[in-house]
C-alpha positions in Angstrom: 160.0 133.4 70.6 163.8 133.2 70.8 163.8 132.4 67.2 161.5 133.9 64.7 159.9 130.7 63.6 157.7 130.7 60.6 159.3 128.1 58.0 155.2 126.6 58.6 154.0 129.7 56.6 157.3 130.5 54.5 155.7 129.2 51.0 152.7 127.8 49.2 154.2 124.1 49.6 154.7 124.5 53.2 151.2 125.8 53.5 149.8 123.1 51.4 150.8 120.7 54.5 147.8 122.5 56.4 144.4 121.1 56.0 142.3 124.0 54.5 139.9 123.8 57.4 143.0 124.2 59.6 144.3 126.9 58.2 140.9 128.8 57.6 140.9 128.3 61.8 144.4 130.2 62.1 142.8 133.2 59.8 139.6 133.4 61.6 141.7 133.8 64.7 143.2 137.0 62.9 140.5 137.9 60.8 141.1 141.6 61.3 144.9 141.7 60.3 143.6 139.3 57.2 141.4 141.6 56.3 143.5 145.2 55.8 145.6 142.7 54.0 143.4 142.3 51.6 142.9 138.2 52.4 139.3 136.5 52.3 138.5 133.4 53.9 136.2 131.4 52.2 133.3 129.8 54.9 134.3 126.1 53.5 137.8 126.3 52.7 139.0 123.3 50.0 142.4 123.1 48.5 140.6 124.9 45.3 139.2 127.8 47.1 142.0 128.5 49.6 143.7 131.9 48.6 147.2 130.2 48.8 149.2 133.3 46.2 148.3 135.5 49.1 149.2 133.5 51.6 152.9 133.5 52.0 153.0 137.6 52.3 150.3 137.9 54.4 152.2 135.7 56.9 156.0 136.1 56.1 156.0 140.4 55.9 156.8 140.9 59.3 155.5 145.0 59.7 154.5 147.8 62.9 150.8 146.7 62.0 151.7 142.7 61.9 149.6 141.1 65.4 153.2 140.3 67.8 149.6 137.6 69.0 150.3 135.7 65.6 154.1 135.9 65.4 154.1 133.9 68.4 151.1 131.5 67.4 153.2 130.7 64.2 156.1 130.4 65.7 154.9 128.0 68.4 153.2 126.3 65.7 156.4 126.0 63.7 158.8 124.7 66.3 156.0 122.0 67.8 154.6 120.8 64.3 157.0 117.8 63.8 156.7 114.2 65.2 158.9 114.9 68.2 156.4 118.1 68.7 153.6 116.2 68.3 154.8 113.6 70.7 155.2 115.9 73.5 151.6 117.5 72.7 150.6 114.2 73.2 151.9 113.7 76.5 151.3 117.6 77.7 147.3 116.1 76.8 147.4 112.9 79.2 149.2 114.6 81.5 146.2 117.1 82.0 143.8 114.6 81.4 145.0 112.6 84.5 146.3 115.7 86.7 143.5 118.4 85.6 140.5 117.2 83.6 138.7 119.8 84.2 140.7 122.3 82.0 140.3 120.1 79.3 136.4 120.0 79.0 134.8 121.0 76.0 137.9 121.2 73.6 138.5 119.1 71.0 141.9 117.7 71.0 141.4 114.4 69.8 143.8 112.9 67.0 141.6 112.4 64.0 142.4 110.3 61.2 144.5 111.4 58.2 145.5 114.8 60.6 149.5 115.0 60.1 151.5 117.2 62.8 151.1 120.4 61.6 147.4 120.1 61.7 147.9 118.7 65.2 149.6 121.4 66.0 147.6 123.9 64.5 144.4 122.3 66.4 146.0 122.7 69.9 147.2 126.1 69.2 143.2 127.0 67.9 141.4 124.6 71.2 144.4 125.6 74.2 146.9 127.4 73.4 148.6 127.3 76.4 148.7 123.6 76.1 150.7 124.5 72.5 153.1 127.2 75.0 153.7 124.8 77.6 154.6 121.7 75.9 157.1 124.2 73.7 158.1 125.5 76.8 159.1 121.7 77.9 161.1 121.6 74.7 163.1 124.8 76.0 163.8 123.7 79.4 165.3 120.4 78.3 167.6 121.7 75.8 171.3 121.5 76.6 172.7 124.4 78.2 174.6 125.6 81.6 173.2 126.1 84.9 175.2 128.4 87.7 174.1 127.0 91.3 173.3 128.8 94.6 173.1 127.2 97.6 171.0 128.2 100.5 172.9 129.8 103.4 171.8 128.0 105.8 171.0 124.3 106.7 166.9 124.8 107.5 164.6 125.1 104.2 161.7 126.7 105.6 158.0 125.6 103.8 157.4 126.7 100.3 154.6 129.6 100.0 153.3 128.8 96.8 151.3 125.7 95.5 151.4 123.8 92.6 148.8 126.0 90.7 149.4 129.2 91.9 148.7 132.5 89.9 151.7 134.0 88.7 150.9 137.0 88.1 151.3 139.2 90.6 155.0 137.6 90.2 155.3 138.1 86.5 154.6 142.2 86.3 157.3 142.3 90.0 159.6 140.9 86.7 158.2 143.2 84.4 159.5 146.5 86.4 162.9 144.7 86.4 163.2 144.3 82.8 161.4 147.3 82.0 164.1 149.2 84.0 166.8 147.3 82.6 165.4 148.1 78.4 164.0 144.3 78.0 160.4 145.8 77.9 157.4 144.7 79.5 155.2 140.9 78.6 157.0 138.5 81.2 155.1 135.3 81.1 156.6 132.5 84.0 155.5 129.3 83.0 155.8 126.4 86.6 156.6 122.9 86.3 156.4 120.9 89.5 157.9 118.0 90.0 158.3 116.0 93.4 161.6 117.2 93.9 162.1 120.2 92.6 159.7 123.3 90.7 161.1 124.3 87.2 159.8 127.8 86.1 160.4 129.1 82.2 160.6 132.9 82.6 159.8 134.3 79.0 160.8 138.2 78.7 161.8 139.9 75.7 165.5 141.2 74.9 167.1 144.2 74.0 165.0 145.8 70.9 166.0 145.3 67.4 165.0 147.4 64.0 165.0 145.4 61.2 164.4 146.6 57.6 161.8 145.4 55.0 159.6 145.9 52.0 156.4 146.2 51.8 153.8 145.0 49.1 154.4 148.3 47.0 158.4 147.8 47.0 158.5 150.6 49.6 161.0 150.4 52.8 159.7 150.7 56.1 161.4 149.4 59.5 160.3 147.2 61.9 160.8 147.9 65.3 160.3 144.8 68.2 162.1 142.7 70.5 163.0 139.5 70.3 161.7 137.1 73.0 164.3 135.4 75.2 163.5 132.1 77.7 165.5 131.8 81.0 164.9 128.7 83.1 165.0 128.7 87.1 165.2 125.6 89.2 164.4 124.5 92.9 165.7 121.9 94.1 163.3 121.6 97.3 164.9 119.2 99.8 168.1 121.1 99.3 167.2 124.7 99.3 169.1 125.3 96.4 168.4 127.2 93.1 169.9 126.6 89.7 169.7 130.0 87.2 170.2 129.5 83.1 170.2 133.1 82.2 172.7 136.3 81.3 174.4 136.8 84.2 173.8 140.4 84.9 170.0 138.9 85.6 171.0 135.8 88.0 171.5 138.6 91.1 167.2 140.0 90.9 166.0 136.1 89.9 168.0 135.1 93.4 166.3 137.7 95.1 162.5 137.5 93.1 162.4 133.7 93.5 163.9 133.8 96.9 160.7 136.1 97.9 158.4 134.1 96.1 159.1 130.5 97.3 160.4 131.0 100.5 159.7 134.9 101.7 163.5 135.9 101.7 165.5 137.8 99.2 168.6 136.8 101.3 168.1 133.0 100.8 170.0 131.9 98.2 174.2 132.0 99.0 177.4 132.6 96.8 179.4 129.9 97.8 181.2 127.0 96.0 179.0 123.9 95.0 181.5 122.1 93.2 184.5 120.5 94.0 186.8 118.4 92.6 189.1 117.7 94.3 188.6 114.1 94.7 189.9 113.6 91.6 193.6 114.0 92.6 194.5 111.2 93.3 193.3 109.0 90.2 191.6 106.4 91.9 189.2 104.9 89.8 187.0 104.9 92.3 186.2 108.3 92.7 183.9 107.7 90.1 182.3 104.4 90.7 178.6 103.9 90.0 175.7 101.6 90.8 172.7 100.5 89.0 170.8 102.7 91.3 172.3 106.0 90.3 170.5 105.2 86.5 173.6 105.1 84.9 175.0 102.3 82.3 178.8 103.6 83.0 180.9 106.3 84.1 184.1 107.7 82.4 186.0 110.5 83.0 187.3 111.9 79.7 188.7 115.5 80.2 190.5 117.0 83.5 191.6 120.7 84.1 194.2 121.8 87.0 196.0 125.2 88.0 199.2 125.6 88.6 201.0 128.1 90.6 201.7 130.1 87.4 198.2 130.6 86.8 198.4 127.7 83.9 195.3 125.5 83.0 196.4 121.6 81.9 193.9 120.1 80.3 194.1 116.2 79.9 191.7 115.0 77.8 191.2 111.0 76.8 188.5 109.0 74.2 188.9 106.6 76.9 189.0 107.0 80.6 191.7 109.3 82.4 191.1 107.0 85.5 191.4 103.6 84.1 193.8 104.5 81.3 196.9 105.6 83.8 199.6 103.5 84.6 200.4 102.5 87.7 202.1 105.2 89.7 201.2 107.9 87.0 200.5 110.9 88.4 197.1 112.7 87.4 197.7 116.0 89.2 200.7 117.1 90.3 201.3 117.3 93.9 201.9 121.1 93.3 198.5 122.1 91.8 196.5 124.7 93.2 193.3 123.4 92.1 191.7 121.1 89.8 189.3 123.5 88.0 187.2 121.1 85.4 186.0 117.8 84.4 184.2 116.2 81.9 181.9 113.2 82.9 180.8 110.6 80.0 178.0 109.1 81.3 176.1 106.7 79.7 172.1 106.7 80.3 170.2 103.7 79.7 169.0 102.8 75.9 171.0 106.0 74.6 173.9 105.2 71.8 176.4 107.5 73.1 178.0 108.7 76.2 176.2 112.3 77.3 178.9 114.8 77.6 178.5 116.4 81.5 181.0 119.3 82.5 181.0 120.5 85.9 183.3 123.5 86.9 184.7 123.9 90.4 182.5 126.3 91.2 179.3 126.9 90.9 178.4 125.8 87.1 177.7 123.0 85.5 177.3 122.2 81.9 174.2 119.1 81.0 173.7 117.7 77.1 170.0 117.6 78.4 168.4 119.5 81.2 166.7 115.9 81.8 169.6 114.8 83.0 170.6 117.1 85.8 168.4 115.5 88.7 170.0 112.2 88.3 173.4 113.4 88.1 173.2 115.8 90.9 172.1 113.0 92.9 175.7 110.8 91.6 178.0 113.7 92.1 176.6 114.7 95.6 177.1 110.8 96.5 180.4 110.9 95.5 180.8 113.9 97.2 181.8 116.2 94.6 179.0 118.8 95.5 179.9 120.6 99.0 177.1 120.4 101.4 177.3 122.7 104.6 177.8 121.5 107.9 174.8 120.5 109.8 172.7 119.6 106.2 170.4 116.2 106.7 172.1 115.4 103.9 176.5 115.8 104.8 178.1 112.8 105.0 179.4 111.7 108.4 183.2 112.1 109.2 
């Protein structure tokens, strides 16, 4: 995981939230590793019989011998066992049950009286765990963070050449070799979300290795050696051709070229050039950022504007209001003899939410969401009013 997780297992009062049974489950799964640790399970565990002194070292020593198989499980279990976790278990389960059936036949995921969210938890991580990794994986990918954007060269998006359930695995160890050659180590798992317009993938690979130091049971020091797992997201935006990378930088050039192979059979598909401008904000019309109740919006406001000057100088105008609506008449917003303007800041505000979400988009290629959730919808705003570049020839350029 990107963050060692366990506060679940941390202490015999945070254990104590676990149904015995539950718990007992979790060992069983580990039985071996419970055993050189000197751990029994009883067959019917009670809160009487549970071995809950032991407990706490068993999981929180973190050694060479320690299953990296449970560190995840726990950590999974830790990050999803909460009632916004156990919400999006929930709908991860009825969106199977109507999409896939199938793959839920024979498990046990029913919500049974008294069962609190970690016990929840701890059941879909024991029936299908990668019903536990995916909905944890949805947590990830709607987490606020940046996104750099490349556009396709050309104007025609050729058919995509994988399907909504297609085995990634072939894909995953082409990854592996990268990130093995580049000291990330081997284990990439690519997790796909389609959607109808575009395919979100969650590409988990580990990082550079750490040692850390720790005691074991006899006060003795020994070092642990592993690598903490990172999560990159990748987006394709189908009608558009265009793919959106949240990753370290030095990694966006090999995703361009491995996802450009994958979805579309060319390594050469995905461009370098500009996606944002703003120019149109120059002029301080308020209507440069007009809305409609079709673009899912409550309001609009324009709270922070950036500009270069021919010194090399940022300006940064910032406003709790509206930059727009707050000018007076014949004020200036950008002077005449700007090179650029280079950033704004969009307050948008989404139906039923309290606040305005806070949207940055750099002229460029980057943008900045609060939520990853709410990039579709205000792609589809700033390309209408026109501050995303489409090339010439696109379905989708506005007509002179």
């Amino acid at each position: 995981m990107a963050v060692d997780n366990r506060t679940c297992f941390s202490s015999i009062e945070e254990l104590r939230r676990f149904h015995p049974a539950s718990l007992a489950g979790f060992l069983r799964r580990h039985k071996e590793y419970a055993a050189r640790m000197g751990v029994t399970v009883p067959e019917n565990p009670t809160d009487e019989n549970m071995p809950w002194k032991a407990l706490p070292g068993l999981f929180m020593r973190r050694l060479p011998d320690t299953p990296m198989m449970m560190l995840t499980d726990m950590a999974l279990i830790a990050e999803m066992a909460t009632a916004s976790g156990h919400d999006k278990l929930v709908a991860e389960i009825e969106r199977l049950k109507r999409e896939a059936p199938k793959t839920l036949e024979g498990l046990d995921l029913t919500e049974k009286a008294g069962m609190t969210d970690h016990d929840f938890a701890m059941q879909v991580c024991l029936e299908k765990r990668d019903l536990l990794e995916k909905a944890h994986a949805r947590v990830v990918l709607f987490k606020k963070s940046s996104f750099d954007y490349y556009p396709a060269y050309g104007v025609e998006i050729p058919p995509l050449l994988i399907g909504e359930s297609e085995d990634l695995s072939k894909f995953e160890k082409s990854l592996d070799v990268w990130f093995h050659g580049n000291n990330r180590g081997l284990g990439t798992k690519v997790l796909m979300f389609p959607f109808s317009e575009e395919i979100w993938f969650l590409v988990g690979h580990g990082s550079k290795p750490v040692r850390i130091g720790c005691l074991d049971e006899s006060g003795g020091r020994v070092t642990f050696f592993g690598r903490p797992e990172e999560y990159d997201a990748v987006i394709f935006r189908k009608d558009f051709g265009e793919l959106r990378i949240r990753a370290e930088a030095k990694f966006h050039p090999m995703y361009l070229l491995k996802f450009g192979e994958l979805l579309l059979g060319n390594g050469d598909f995905f461009s370098h050039r500009d996606v944002f401008t703003l120019e149109g904000l120059r002029s301080g019309n308020p209507a440069a950022i007009t809305w409609g109740v079709e673009d899912g919006f409550e309001g609009v406001r324009l709270v922070e504007l950036g500009y270069e000057l021919p010194s090399g100088r940022i300006v940064i105008q910032r406003s709790k209001g509206c930059l727009l609506h707050g000018a007076e008449p014949g004020e200036v917003l950008v002077p005449d003899n700007a090179v650029r303007v280079v950033r704004a800041r969009f307050g948008i505000r989404f139906p039923g939410a309290r606040d305005c979400r806070i949207v940055r988009v750099d002229a460029g290629r980057c943008a900045q969401y609060c939520r990853d959730g709410d990039s579709s919808a205000v792609e589809a705003w700033l390309r209408k009013r026109e501050f995303m570049i489409m090339p010439k020839g696109h379905k989708h350029e506005k007509a002179a």
